[in-house]
C-alpha positions as CSV (number, residue, x, y, z in Angstrom):
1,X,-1.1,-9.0,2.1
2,X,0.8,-7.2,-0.6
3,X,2.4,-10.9,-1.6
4,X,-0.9,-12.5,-2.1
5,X,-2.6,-9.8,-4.2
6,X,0.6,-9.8,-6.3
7,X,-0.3,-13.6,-7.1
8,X,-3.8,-13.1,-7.7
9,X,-4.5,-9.6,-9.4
10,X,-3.1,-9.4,-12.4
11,X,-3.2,-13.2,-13.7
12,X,-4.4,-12.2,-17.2
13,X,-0.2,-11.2,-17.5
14,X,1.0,-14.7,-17.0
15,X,-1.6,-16.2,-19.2
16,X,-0.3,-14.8,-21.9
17,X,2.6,-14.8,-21.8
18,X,2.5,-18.8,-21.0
19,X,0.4,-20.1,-19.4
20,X,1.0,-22.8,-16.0
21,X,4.8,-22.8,-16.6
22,X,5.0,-19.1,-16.5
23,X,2.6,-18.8,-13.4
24,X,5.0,-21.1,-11.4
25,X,8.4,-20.8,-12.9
26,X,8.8,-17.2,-13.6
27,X,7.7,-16.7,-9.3
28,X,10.1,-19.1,-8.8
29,X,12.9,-17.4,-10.8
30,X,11.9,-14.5,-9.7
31,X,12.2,-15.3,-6.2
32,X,15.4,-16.7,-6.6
33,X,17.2,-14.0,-7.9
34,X,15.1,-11.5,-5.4
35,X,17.0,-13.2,-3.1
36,X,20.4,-11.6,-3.5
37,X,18.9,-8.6,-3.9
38,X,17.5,-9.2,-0.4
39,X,21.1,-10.0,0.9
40,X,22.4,-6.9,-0.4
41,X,20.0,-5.1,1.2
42,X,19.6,-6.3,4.8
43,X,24.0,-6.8,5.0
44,X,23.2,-2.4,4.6
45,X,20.5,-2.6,7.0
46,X,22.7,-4.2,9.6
47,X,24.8,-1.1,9.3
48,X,22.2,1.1,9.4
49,X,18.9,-0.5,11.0
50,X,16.7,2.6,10.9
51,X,13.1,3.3,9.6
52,X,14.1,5.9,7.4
53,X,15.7,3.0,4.5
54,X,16.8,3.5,1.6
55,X,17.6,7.4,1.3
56,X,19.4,7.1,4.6
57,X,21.8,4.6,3.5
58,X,21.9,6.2,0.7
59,X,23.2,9.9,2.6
60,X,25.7,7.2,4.6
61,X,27.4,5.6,1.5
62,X,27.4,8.5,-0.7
63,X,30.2,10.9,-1.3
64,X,30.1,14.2,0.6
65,X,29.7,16.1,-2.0
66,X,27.2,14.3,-3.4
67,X,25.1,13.0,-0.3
68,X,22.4,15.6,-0.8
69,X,21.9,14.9,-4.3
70,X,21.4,10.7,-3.9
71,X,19.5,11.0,-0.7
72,X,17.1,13.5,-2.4
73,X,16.9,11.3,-5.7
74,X,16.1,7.8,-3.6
75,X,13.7,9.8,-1.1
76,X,11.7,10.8,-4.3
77,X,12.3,7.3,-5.6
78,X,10.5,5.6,-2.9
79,X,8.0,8.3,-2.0
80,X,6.5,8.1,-5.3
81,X,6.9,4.1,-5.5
82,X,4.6,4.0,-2.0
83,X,2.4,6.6,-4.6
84,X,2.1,4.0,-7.1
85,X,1.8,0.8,-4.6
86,X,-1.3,2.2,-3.4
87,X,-2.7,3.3,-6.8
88,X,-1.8,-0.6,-7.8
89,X,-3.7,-1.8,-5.5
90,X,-7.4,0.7,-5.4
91,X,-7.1,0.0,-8.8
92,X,-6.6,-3.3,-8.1
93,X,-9.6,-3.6,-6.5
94,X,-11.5,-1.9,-8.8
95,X,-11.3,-4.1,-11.1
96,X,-11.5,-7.0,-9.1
97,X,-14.9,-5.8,-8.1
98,X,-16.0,-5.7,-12.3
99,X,-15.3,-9.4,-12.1
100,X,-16.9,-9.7,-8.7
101,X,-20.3,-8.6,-10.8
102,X,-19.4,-10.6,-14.0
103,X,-19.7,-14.0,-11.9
104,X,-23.6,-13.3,-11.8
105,X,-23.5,-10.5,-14.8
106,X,-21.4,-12.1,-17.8
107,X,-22.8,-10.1,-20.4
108,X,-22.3,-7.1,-18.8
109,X,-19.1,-4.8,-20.0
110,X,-18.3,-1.7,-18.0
111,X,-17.0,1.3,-20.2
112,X,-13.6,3.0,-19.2
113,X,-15.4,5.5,-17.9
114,X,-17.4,3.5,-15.6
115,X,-14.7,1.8,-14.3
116,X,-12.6,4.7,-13.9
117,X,-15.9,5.7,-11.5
118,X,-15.4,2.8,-9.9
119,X,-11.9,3.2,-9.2
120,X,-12.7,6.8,-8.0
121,X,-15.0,5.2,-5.4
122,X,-12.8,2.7,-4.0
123,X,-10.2,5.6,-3.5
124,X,-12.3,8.1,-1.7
125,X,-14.1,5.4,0.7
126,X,-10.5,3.9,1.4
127,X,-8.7,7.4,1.8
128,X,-12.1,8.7,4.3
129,X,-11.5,4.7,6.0
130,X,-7.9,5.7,6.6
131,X,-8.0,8.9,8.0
132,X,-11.2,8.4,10.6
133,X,-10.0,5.4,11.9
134,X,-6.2,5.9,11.5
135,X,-6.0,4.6,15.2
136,X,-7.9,1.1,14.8
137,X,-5.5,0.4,11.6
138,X,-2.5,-2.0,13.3
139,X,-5.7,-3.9,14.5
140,X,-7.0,-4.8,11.4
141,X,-4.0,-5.2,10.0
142,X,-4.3,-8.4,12.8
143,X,-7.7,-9.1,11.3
144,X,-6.1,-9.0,7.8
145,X,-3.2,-11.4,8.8
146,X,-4.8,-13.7,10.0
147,X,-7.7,-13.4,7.2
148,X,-4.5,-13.7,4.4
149,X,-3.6,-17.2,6.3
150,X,-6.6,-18.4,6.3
151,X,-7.8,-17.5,2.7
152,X,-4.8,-19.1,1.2
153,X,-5.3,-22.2,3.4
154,X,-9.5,-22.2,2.1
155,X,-9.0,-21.7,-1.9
156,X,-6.4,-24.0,-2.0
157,X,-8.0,-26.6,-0.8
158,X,-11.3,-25.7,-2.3
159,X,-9.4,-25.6,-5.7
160,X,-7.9,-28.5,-5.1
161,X,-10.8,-30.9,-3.6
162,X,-13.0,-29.2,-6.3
163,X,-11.7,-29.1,-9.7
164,X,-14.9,-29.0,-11.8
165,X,-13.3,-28.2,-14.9
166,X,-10.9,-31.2,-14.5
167,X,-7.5,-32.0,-13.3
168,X,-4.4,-31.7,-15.3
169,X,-1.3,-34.1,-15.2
170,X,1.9,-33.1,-13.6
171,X,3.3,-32.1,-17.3
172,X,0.8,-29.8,-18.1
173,X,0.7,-28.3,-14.7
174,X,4.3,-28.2,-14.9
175,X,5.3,-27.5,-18.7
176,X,2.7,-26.5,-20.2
177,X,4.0,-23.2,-22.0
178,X,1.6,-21.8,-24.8
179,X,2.5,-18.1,-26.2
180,X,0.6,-17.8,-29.0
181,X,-1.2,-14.6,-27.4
182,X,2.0,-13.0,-26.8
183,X,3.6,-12.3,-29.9
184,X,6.5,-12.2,-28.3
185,X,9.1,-14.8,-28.8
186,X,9.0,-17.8,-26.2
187,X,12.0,-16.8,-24.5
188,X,11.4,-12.9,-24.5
189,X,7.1,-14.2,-23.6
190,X,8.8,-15.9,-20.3
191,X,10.6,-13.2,-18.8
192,X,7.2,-10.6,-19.8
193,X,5.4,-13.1,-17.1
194,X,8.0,-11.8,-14.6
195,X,5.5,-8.7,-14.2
196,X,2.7,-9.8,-11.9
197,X,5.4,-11.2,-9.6
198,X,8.0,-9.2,-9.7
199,X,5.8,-7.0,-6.3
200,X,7.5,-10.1,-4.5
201,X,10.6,-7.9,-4.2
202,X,8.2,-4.5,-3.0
203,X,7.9,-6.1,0.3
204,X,11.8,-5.3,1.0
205,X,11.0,-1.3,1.5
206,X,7.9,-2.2,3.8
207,X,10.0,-4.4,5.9
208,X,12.8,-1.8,6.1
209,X,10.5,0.6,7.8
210,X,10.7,-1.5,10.9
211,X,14.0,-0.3,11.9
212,X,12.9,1.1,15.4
213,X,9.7,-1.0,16.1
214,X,11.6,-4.3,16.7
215,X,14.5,-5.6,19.2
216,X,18.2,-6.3,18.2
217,X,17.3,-4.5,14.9
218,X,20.7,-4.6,13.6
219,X,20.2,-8.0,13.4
220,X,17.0,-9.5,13.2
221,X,15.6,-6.8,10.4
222,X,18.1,-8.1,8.0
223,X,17.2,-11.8,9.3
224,X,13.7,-10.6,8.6
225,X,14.3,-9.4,5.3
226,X,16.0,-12.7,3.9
227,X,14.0,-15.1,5.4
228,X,11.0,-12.9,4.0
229,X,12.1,-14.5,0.0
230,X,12.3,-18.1,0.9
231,X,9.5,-18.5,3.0
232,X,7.7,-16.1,0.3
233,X,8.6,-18.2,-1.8
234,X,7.2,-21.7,-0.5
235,X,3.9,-20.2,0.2
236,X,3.2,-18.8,-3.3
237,X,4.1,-22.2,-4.9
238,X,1.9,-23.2,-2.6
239,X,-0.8,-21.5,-3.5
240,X,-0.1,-21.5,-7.6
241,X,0.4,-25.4,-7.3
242,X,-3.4,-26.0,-7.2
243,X,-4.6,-23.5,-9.9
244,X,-1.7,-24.6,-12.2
245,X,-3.3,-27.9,-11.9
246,X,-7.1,-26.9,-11.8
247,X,-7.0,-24.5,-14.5
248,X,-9.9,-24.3,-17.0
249,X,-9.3,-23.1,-20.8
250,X,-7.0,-20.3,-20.8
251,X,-9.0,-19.2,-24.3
252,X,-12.5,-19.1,-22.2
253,X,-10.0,-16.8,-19.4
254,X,-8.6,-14.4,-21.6
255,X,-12.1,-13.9,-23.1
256,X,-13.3,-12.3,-19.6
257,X,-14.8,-8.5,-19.6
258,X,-12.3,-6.1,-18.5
259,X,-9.2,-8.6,-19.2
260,X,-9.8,-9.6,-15.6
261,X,-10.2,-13.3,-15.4
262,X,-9.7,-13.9,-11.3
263,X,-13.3,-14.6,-10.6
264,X,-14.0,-16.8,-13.6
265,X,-10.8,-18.8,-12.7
266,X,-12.6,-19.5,-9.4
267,X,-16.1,-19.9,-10.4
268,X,-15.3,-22.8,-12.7
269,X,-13.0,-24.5,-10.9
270,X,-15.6,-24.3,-8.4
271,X,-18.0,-25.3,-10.5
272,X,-21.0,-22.9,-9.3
273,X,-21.4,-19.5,-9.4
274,X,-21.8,-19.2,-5.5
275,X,-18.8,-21.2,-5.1
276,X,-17.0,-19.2,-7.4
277,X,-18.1,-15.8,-5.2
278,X,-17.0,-17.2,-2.0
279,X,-13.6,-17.4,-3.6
280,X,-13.8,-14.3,-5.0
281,X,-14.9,-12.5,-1.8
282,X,-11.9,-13.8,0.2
283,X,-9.5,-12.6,-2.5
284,X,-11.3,-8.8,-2.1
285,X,-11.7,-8.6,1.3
286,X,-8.0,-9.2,1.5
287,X,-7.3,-6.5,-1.6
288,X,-9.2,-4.0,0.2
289,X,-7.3,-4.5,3.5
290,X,-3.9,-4.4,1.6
291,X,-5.4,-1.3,0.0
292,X,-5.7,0.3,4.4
293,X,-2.8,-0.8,5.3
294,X,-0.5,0.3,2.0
295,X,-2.7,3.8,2.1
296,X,-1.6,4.2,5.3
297,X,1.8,3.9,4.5
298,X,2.1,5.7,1.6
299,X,0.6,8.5,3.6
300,X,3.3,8.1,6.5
301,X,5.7,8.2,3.8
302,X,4.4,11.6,2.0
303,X,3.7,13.7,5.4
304,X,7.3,12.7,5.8
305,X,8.8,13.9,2.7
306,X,6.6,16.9,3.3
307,X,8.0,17.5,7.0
308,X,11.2,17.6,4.8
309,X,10.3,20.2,2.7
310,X,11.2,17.9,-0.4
311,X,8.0,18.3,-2.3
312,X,5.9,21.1,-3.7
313,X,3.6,23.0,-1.2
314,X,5.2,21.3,1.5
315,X,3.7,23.4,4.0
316,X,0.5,22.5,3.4
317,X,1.0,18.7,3.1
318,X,2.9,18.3,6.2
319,X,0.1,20.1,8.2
320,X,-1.8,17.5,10.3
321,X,-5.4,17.5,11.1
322,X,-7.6,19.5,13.6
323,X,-9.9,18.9,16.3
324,X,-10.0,14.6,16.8
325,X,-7.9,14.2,13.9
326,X,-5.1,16.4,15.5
327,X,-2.2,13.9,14.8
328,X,-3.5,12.5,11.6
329,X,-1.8,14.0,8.3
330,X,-4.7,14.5,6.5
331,X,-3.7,16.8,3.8
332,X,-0.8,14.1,2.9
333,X,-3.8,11.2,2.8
334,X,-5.5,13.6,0.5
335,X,-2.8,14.4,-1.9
336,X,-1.7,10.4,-2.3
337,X,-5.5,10.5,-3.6
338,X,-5.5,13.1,-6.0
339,X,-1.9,11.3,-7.6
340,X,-3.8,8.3,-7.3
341,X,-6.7,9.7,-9.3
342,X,-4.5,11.8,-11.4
343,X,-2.6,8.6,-12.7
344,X,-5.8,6.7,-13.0
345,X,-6.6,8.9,-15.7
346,X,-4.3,6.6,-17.9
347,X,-6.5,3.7,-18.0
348,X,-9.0,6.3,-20.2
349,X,-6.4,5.8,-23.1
350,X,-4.7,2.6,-22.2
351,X,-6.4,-0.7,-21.3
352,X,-3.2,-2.0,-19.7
353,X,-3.0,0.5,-17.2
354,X,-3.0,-1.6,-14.2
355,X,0.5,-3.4,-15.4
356,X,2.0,0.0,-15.8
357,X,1.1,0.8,-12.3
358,X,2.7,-2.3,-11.0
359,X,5.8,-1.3,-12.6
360,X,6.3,2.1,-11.8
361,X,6.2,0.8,-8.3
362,X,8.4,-1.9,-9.0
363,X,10.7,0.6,-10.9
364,X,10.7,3.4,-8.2
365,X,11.2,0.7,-5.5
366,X,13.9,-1.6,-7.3
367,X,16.1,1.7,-8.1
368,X,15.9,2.7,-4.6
369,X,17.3,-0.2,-3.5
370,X,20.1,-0.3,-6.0
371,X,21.6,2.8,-5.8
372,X,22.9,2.0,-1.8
373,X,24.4,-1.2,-3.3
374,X,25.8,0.6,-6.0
375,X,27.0,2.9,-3.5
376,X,28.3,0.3,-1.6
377,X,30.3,-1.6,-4.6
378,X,31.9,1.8,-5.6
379,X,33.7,2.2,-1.8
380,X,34.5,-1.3,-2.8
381,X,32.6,-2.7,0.4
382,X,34.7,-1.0,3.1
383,X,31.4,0.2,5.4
384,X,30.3,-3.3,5.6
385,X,33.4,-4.7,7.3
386,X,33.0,-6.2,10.6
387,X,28.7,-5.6,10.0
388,X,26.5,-7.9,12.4
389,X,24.8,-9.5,9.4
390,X,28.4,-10.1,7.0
391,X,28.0,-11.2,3.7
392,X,32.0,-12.1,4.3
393,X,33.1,-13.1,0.7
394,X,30.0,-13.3,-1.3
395,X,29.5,-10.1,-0.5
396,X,30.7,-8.6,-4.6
397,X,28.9,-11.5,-6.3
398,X,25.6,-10.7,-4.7
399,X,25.8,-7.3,-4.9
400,X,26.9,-7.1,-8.6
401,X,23.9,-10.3,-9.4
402,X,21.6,-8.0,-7.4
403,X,22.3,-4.9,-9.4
404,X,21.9,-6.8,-12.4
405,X,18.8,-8.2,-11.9
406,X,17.0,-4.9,-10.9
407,X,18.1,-3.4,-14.2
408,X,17.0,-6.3,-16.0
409,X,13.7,-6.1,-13.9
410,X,13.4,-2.5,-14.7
411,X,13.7,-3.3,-18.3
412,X,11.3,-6.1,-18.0
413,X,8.3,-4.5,-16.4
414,X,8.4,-1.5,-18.9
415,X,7.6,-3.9,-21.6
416,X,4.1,-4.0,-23.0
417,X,2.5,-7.7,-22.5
418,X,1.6,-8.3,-25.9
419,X,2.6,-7.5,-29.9
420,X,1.6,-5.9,-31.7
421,X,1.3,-2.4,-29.3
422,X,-2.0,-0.3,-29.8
423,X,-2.8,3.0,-28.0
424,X,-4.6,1.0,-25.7
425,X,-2.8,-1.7,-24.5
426,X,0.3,0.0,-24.2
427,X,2.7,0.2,-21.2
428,X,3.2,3.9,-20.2
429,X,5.2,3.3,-17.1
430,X,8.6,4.6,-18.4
431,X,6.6,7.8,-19.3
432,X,5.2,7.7,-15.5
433,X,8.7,7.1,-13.9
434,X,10.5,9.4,-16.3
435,X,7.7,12.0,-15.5
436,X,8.3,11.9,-12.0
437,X,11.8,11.8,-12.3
438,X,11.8,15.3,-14.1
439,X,9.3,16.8,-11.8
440,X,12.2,15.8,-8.6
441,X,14.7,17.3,-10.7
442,X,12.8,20.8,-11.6
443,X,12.1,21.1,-7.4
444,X,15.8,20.1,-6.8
445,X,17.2,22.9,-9.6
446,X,14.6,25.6,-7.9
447,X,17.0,25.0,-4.7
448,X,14.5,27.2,-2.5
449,X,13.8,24.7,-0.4
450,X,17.6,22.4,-0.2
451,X,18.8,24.3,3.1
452,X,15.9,23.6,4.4
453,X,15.5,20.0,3.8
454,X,19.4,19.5,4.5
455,X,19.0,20.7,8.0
456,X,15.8,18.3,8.4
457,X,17.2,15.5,6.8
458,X,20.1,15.8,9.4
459,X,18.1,16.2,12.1
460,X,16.2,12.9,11.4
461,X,19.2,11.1,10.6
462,X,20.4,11.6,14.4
463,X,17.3,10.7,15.7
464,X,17.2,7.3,13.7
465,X,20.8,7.0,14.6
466,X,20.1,7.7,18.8
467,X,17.2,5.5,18.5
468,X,18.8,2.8,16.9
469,X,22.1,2.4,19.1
470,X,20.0,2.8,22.3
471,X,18.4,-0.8,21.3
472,X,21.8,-2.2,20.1
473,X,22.7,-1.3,23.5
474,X,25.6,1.2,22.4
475,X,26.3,5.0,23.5
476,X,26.0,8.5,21.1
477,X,28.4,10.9,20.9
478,X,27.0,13.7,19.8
479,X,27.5,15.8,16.1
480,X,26.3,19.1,15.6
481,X,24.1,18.6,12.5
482,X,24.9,21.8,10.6
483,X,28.7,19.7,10.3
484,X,27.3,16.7,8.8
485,X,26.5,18.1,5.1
486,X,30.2,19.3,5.8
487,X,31.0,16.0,5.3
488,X,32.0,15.1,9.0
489,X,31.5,11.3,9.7
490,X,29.3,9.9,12.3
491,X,30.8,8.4,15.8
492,X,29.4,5.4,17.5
493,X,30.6,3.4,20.0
C-alpha cells in the first residue's frame, strides 16, 4: 500500500523536475540501487531475524562500549521515521481529498489554514479508527491488499483503453525530459525526481518487523526483503507505463490548486469528470487504508520505545487503555497524533511541506538501515560468515554501494524541488531530522532513564533471540542479562 501511494501522491515532484523520463527512470534507478541496499540488509537479518530490526542489529554489531549509544541512536532513528511515515501519508490524504473536490470545484482554492483543518480531520478520524477497532485492523489490511491489486489492475487499463487527451509515442513516453520548471540543472533536476520514489526503499523496515510472524525466518525474511525490490519494481513500471504515455499537458498539471495535480491527471485522461472521480476514489480509499495500517504501526513502534523508557514521559505513553481497550496503547496512538499535528504546522509557512515529510522519513529510515551495515563493514564482515542468506564475496561491494547511495539519498531528499527557494516552498526536513536528532541527544545526556532502558532493551533482546531460534529449530543457552551491557557475547547453538 505504502508502494503505490509513493507513485501516486506526490507526482507534482517528478513533473518538474522532468517530466515522463523522470517519472520512469528515476523509479527505475532508484530501484536499482535500492536493491543492494536490500541485500545488505536481509544478509543482517539472516543473522538476526527478529522483529525488533534495525536497533537490534545495531546492539549486536556495535562495540561494547558503544552498544548502548547506537542502539539508542537507531531506535530514535526509526521511531521517529514510523512518526513521519504516518504524518506523510494523513497528510497525504489531505490533500488528495482538495483535489478529490477540485474535479467538480476547479475554481475553488483552499487557504493553508483550511487545509491544515483538513489535515487535522483526517488525523483524528484515523487515530479514533485505529484505536476502536485496533482488533478488525489485519482484516482490512486483507480488504486493502486485495483493493491495491485490483486498483492498479483498473486505472491502468482505464488510462490506457481511455486516453482522451491523446496518446504519446514511445519517445516522448520514454525521453521526454523538460526542466524548465526546475531551475535546477538537467542532471542535478533528474536526481531531485528521486524524491517521490525514493518511499520504495521504506518498505525494508516494515518488512523487517516480521521477524517472529513467519516460518524459517532466518531465511525467508531476507528472501522476502530482496524479492520485495524487483518485483516492486515491475509493478510500478507497470503502473507508470500508461500515464507516461497518456499524459495531458504538464503546464495545464502544474497549474492545479494546492500543487496537487493526481485527480486532474485522471479526469482528463479519462475524459469526464465522473470518470476522473472513479479514479480518484480508488487512489484514496487505498491512501486512507495505508494511512490504518501505517498508524498502527507507528503506534506499535512508539508504545514500544515507551515500554523502553527511551522517550520523555514514558510512563504515561506506555500505559495501555482501560475497560474494552485494555490492551490497546492508546496514549502512544494519541501522542503519534499530536507529532503528527505538531509537524503539520509547517505547511502554515511552507507550501512544500508534504516533500519534507517524505524525507524526513526517508532520512530517519535510510540512516537506520545504514548504520548496521556500517557496523558491519567496520568488523570487516566477520558476523556474517557462514549466515544462511551469504552474500559470499559481493558481500564489501554491496555494502559499501549501499552506504553510498543512502547518503546520496539523504542528500537528495533534503533538497528543495525547485530554484529559486522562497519561504514557502522550501524544504525544512534537515531542520525536522536535525530537530529530532537533538531532542534524542538532550534525553540521552539526562541519563535518568539509561539503566532503565539497558535492562529493558536486554530483556527484549532475549526474548527476540528465544523466539527466533525456537523456529530455526535451535536450543538457548541461557545469559543473565545484567552481563550483556558487560559486553558478554550471546550463545546459540
Amino acid at each position: 500500500m505504502l508502494f503505490t501511494f509513493a507513485l501516486t501522491s506526490p507526482i507534482e515532484t517528478s513533473l518538474i523536475s522532468g517530466g515522463p523520463a523522470t517519472m520512469l527512470w528515476s523509479f527505475v534507478m532508484v530501484s536499482v540501487f535500492t536493491l543492494p541496499m536490500a541485500m545488505s540488509m536481509a544478509e543482517i537479518c539472516s543473522k538476526y531475524p527478529t522483529s525488533s530490526g534495525t536497533y537490534f542489529w545495531t546492539y549486536q554489531l556495535a562495540p561494547s562500549k558503544y552498544r548502548l549509544l547506537f542502539s539508542w541512536v537507531v531506535g530514535w532513528l526509526v521511531t521517529v521515521g514510523y512518526w513521519v511515515v504516518a504524518l506523510s501519508v494523513t497528510f497525504g490524504t489531505s490533500q488528495l481529498i482538495l483535489a478529490g473536490i477540485n474535479i467538480y470545484l476547479p475554481q475553488w482554492v483552499a487557504t493553508a489554514w483550511q487545509t491544515y483543518l483538513i489535515f487535522v480531520l483526517v488525523v483524528l478520524v484515523t487515530t479514533t479508527v485505529a484505536i476502536f477497532f485496533d482488533h478488525s485492523l489485519p482484516f482490512l489490511d486483507s480488504i486493502a491488499a486485495t483493493w491495491n491489486l485490483l486498483g492498479i489492475i483498473i486505472i491502468v487499463v482505464c488510462l490506457s483503453v481511455k486516453a482522451a487527451s491523446g496518446r504519446h509515442s514511445a519517445k516522448y513516453a520514454l525521453t521526454h525530459f523538460d526542466t524548465s520548471q526546475s531551475g535546477w540543472t538537467p542532471g542535478w533536476a533528474f536526481f531531485i525526481g528521486f524524491l517521490p520514489v525514493s518511499q520504495f526503499s521504506e518498505m525494508l523496515i516494515f518488512i523487517v518487523t516480521m521477524g517472529e510472524e513467519i516460518f524459517n525466518p532466518s531465511l525467508n525474511l531476507p528472501r522476502a526483503m530482496v524479492w520485495s525490490v524487483p518485483m516492486g519494481c515491475l509493478l510500478g513500471v507497470g503502473f507508470i507505463l500508461p500515464i507516461c504515455f497518456t499524459l495531458p499537458d504538464i503546464s495545464v498539471l502544474l497549474a492545479a490548486p494546492e500543487g496537487q495535480p493526481e485527480a486532474l491527471v485522471f479526469e482528463l485522461i479519462m475524459g469526464s469528470k465522473a470518470g476522473g472521480f472513479g479514479m480518484w476514489f480508488i487512489v484514496f480509499g487505498l491512501t486512507v487504508m495505508c494511512g490504518l495500517s501505517v498508524t498502527c504501526a507507528t503506534c506499535r513502534a512508539t508504545w514500544a520505545f515507551a515500554r523502553d523508557q527511551a522517550i520523555p514521559f514514558h510512563h504515561v505513553f506506555a500505559r495501555l487503555g482501560r475497560g474494552q481497550l485494555s490492551d490497546t496503547p492508546v496514549n502512544a496512538y494519541l501522542l503519534s497524533a499530536l507529532i503528527q499535528l505538531a509537524l503539520g504546522c509547517i505547511y502554515l509557512g511552507s507550501t512544500a511541506a508534504f516533500n519534507s515529510f517524505v524525507a524526513v522519513s526517508i532520512m530517519c529510515f535510510g540512516s537506520s538501515g545504514a548504520i548496521p551495515i556500517l557496523l558491519l563493514l567496520a568488523r570487516r564482515r566477520k558476523p556474517a560468515q557462514d549466515v544462511p542468506f551469504s552474500l559470499g564475496l559481493w558481500g564489501y561491494p554491496l555494502n559499501v554501494l549501499a552506504v553510498l547511495w543512502i547518503a546520496f539519498e539523504m542528500v537528495i531528499v533534503s533538497m528543495p524541488v525547485s530554484l529559486p527557494v522562497h519561504r514557502a516552498d522550501m524544504n525544512y526536513a534537515s531542520v525536522v531530522f536535525v530537530g529530532f536528532v537533538v531532542i534524542s541527544a538532550l534525553w540521552y545526556i539526562v541519563g535518568t532513564c539509561l539503566p532503565y532502558y539497558a535492562e529493558i532493551l536486554a530483556d527484549i533482546i532475549l526474548a527476540d533471540i528465544i523466539l527466533a531460534v525456537h523456529q530455526m529449530g535451535g536450543t538457548y543457552t541461557k545469559v543473565h542479562t545484567s552481563r550483556i551491557f558487560e559486553g558478554d557475547a550471546l550463545r546459540l547453538e
